[in-house]
VOBA-1610 file (N, C-alpha, C; in pm, whole numbers, padded with zeros to 5 digits, always signed):
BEGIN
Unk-03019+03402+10906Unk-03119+03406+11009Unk-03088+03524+11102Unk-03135+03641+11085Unk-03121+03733+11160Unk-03214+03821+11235Unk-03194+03784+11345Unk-03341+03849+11461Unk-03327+03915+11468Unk-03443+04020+11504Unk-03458+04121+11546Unk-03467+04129+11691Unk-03424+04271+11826Unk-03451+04217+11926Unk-03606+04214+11990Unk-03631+04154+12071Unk-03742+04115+12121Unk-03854+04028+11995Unk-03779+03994+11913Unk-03861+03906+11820Unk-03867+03789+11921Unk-04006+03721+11864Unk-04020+03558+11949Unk-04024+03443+11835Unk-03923+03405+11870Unk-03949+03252+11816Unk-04052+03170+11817Unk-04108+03119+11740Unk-04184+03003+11770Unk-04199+02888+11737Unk-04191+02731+11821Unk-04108+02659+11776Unk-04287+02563+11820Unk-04207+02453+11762Unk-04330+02300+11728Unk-04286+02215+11857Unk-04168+02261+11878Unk-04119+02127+12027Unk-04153+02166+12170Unk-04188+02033+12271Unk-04252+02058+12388Unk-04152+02217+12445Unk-04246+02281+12542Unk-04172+02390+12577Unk-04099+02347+12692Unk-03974+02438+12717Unk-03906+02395+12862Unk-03926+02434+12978Unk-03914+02414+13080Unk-03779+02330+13133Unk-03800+02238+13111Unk-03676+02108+13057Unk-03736+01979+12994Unk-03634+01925+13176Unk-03670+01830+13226Unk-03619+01796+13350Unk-03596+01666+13359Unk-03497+01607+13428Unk-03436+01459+13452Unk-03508+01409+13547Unk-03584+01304+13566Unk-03612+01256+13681Unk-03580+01083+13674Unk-03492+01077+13813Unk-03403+00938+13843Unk-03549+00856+13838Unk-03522+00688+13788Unk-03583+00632+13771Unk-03568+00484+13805Unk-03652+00350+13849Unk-03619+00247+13843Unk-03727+00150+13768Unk-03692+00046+13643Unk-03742-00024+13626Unk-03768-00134+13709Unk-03868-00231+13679Unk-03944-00313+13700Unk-03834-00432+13774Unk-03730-00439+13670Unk-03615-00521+13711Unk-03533-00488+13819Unk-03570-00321+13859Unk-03465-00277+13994Unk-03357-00244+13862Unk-03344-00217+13802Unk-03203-00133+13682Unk-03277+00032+13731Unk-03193+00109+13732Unk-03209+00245+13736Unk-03213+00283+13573Unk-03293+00407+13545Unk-03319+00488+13438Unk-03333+00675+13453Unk-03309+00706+13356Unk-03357+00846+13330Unk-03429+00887+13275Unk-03576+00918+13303Unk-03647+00980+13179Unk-03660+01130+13190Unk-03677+01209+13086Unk-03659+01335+13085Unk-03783+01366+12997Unk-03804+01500+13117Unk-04003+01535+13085Unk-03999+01635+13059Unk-04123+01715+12968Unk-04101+01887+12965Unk-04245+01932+13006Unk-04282+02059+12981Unk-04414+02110+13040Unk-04505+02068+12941Unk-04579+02093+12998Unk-04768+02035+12938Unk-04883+02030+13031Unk-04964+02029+12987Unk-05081+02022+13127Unk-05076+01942+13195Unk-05055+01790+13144Unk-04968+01643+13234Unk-04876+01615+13204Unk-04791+01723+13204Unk-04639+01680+13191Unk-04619+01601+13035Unk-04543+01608+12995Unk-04465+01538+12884Unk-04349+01470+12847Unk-04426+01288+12825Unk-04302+01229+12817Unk-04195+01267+12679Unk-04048+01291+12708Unk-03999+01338+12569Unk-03869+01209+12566Unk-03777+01150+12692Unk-03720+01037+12635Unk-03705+00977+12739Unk-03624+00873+12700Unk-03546+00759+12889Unk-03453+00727+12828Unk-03344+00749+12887Unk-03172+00693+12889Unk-03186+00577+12972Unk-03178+00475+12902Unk-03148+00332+13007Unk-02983+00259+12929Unk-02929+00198+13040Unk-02853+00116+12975Unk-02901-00017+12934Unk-02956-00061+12962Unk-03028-00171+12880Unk-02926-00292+12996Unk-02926-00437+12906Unk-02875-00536+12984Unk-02744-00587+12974Unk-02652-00614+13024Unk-02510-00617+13016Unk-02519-00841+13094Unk-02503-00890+12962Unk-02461-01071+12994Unk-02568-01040+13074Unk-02684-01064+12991Unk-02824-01113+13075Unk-02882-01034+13170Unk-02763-00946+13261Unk-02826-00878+13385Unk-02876-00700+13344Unk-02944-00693+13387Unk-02996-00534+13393Unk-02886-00449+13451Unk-02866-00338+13347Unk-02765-00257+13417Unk-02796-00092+13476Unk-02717-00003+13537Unk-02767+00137+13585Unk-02710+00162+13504Unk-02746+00337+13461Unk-02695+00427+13402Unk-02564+00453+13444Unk-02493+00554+13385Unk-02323+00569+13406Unk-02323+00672+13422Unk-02249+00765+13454Unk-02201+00883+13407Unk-02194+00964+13280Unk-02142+00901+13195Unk-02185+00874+13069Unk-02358+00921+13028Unk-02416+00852+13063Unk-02579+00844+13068Unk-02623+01003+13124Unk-02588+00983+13223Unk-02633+01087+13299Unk-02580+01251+13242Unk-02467+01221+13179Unk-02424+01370+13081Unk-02541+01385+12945Unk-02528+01278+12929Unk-02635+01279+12811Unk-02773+01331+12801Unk-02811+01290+12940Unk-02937+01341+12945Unk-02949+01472+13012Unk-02819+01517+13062Unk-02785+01658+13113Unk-02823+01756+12963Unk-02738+01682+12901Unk-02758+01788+12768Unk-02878+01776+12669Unk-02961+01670+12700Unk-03108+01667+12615Unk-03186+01753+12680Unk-03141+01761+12802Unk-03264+01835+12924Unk-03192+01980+12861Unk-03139+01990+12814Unk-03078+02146+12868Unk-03093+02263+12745Unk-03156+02166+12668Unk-03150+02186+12454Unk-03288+02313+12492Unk-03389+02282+12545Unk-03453+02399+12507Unk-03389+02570+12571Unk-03337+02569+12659Unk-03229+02650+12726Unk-03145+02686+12659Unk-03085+02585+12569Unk-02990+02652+12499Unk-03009+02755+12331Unk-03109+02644+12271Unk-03189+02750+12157Unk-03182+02817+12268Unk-03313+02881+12323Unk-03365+03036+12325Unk-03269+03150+12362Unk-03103+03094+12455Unk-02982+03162+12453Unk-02917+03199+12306Unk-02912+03092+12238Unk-02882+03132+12111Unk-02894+03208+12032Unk-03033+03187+12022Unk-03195+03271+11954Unk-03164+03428+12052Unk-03188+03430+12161Unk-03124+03582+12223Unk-03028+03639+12221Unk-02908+03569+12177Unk-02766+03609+12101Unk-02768+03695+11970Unk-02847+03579+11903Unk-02832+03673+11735Unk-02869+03769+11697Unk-02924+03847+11799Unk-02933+03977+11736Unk-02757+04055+11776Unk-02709+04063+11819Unk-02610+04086+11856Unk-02492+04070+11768Unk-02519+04010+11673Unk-02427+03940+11563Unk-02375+04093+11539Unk-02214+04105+11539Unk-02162+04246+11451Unk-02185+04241+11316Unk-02203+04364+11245Unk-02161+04372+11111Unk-02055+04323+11036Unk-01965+04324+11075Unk-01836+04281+11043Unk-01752+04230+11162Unk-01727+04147+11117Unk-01629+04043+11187Unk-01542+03962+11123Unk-01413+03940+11201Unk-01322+03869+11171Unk-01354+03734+11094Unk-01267+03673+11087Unk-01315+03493+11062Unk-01363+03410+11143Unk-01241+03400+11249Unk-01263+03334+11378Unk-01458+03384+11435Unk-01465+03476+11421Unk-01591+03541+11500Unk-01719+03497+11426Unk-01677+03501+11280Unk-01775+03467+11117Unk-01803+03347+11170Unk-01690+03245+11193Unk-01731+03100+11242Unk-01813+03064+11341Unk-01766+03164+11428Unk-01827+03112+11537Unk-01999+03170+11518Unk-02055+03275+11470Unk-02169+03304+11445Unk-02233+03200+11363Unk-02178+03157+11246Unk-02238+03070+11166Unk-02229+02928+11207Unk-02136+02874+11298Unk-02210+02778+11421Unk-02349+02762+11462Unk-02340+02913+11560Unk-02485+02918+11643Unk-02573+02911+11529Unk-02554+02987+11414Unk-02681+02947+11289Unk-02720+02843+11273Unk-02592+02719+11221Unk-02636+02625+11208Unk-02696+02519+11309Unk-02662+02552+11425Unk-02738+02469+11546Unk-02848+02553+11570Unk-02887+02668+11555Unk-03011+02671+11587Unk-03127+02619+11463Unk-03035+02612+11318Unk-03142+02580+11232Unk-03136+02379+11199Unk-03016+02341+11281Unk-03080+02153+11316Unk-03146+02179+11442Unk-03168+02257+11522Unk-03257+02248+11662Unk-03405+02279+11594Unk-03416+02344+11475Unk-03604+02408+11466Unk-03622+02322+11359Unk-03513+02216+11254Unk-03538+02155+11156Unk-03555+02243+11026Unk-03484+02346+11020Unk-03427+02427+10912Unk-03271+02395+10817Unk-03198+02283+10892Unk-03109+02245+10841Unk-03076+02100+10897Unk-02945+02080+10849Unk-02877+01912+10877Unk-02985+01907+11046Unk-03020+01783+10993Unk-03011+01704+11201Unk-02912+01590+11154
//
């Protein structure tokens, strides 16, 4: 997968900024759902902890990293995607690896490889 620069990607998933916004269910349990752009906004998920011995529970820390890094996925493709052109001709191993990393996460992020 090798870009050219100022090539554009173009991808099938909501566009970003995908954003966290704190939340409370019905029960008073706190949630996270995380939205991206659209003309009315777009729902894309909710991190809840669900119920712990019957009672409704808040999110954790835990939770809240999680949805740090779902929110943060379209940000990170298009860094990626603006990296690879940059790829050297030749490179070490260590460097080989690390390029063919970003390959393979950008091709489970567009559904070109493993999810």
């Amino acid at each position: 997968m090798n870009h050219k620069p100022n090539e554009t990607m173009t991808h099938t998933h909501t566009h970003g900024p995908w954003e966290l916004e704190h939340c409370r269910n019905e029960d008073g349990s706190k949630f996270i759902t995380i939205n991206g752009q659209g003309p009315y906004g777009a729902w894309l998920a909710d991190i809840q902890a669900g119920n712990v011995n019957g009672n409704p529970a808040n999110v954790t820390e835990t939770h809240l990293a999680n949805a740090r890094l779902i929110s943060s996925a379209p940000d990170l493709l298009e860094a990626l995607e603006m990296l690879m052109p940059q790829e050297p001709q030749e490179a070490d191993s260590y460097d080989r690896a690390m390029w063919e990393a970003a390959r393979a996460a950008i091709a489970k992020a567009t559904g070109k490889g493993d999810a």
